[in-house]
N, C-alpha and C positions, 0 to 999 in steps of 0.2 A: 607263502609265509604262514598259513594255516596250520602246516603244516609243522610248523616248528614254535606252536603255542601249545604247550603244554601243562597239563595240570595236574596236581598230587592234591593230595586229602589236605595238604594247607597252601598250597603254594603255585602260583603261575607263573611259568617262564616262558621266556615270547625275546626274540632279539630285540636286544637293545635300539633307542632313541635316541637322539642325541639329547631331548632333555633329562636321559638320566644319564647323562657324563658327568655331570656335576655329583652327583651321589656317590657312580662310580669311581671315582678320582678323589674323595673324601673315604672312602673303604677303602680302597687299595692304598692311600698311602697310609690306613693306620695296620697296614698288612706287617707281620713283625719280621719274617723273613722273605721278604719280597720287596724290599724301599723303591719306593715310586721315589724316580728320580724327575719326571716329565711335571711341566704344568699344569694349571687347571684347563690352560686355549688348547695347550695340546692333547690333551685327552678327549676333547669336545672337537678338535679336529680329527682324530682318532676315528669315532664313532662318527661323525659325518664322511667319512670317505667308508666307515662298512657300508652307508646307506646306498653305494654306489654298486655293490658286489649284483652279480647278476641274479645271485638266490644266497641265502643263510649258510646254506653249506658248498659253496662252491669253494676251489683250494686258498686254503691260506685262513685268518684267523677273523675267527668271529665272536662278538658278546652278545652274552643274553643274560638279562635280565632276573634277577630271581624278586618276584614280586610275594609278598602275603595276601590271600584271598582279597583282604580291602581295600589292596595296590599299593600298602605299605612298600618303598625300595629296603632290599633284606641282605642282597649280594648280586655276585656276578656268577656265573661259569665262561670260562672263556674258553672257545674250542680252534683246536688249526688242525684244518679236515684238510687232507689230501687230497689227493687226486682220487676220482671212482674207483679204478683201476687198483689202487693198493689197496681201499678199503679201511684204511685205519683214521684215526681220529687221536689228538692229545685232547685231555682238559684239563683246566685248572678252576680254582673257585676261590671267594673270598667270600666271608658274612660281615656285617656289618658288627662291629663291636658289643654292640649294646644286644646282639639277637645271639650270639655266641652260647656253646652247649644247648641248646634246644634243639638239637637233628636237625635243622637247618638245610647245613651241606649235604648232609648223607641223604635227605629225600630229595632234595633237587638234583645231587649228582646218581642217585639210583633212576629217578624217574628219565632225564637224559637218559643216561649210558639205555635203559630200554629201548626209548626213541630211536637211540644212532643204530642198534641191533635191527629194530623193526624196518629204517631206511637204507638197508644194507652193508652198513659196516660190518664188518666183522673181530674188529680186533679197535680196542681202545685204550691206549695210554696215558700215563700222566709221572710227572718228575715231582719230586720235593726235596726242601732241603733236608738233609737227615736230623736236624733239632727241632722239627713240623712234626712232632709225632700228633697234634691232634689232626692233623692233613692227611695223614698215615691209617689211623685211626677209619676215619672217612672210607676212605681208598677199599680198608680191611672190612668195613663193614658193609659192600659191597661188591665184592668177593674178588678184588683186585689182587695179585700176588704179587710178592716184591718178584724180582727179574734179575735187578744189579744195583753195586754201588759204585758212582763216578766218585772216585777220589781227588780231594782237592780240586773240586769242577766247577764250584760257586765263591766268587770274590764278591767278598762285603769289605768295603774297608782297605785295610792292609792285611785282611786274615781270607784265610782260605778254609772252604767247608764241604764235606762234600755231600755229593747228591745222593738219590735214591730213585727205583726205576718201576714203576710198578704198571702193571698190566692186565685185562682182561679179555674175554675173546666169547664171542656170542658164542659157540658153545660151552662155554663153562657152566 
């Protein structure tokens, strides 16, 4: 687990606890293209079944925590690490509304995407809706490049939106 506490010039990130489901679960659902359709129990069962994985990064999906130096909860990054063997990694992130435009996401998701490089990954992706451009924003300021656009690939509602596919790769 040591190994997946990481710190930036404002910020600690460390997998998630189950007692920050409750924070977690109040950010994601004020997420605007993302509606948390799940509970407050089922997000808190959510994160008590990560606590069973046998490491942070083993395959399938994990949160962490984006804490401020004073342990302020700030947002999440959520990651779904593959298998060793391919090497890649998805993430996503949310900030808590009130912490929004202050680099936030961009230095928790730079300081990661380091981390996942330095533990061997090689290749890291991440989807957004295509009306996410400060998601995008993020992505680009971290030297992600768009890849592709899924049309018509995200239902909200009775409308359809589509995605975008953007990607990086420890050599870049």
């Amino acid at each position: 687990m040591q190994d997946w506490e990481i710190t930036s010039d404002r910020l600690l990130i460390r997998p998630m606890r189950v007692d920050d489901a409750t924070n977690w679960h109040r950010v994601r659902a004020a997420a605007p293209f993302d509606p948390l359709t799940r509970s407050v129990e089922e997000s808190i069962a959510l994160i008590t079944a990560m606590q069973t994985r046998p490491a942070p990064d083993s395959d399938g999906w994990q949160q962490f925590a984006i804490l401020s130096r004073e342990g302020r909860y700030a947002g999440d990054l959520g990651l779904r690490f593959s298998p060793p063997w391919n090497a890649t990694c998805e993430i996503g992130f949310a900030v808590d509304p009130a912490l929004q435009g202050r680099g936030i996401a961009s230095e928790a998701t730079g300081a990661m995407v380091a981390q996942l490089f330095k533990a061997g990954r090689r290749r890291v992706v991440a989807i957004t809706d295509s009306r996410n451009r400060p998601a995008q924003r993020v992505l680009e300021r971290n030297w992600f490049r768009l890849e592709g656009r899924f049309v018509e690939s995200w239902r909200e509602g009775d409308a359809w939106y589509d995605e975008l596919s953007f990607a990086r790769l420890a050599k870049d």
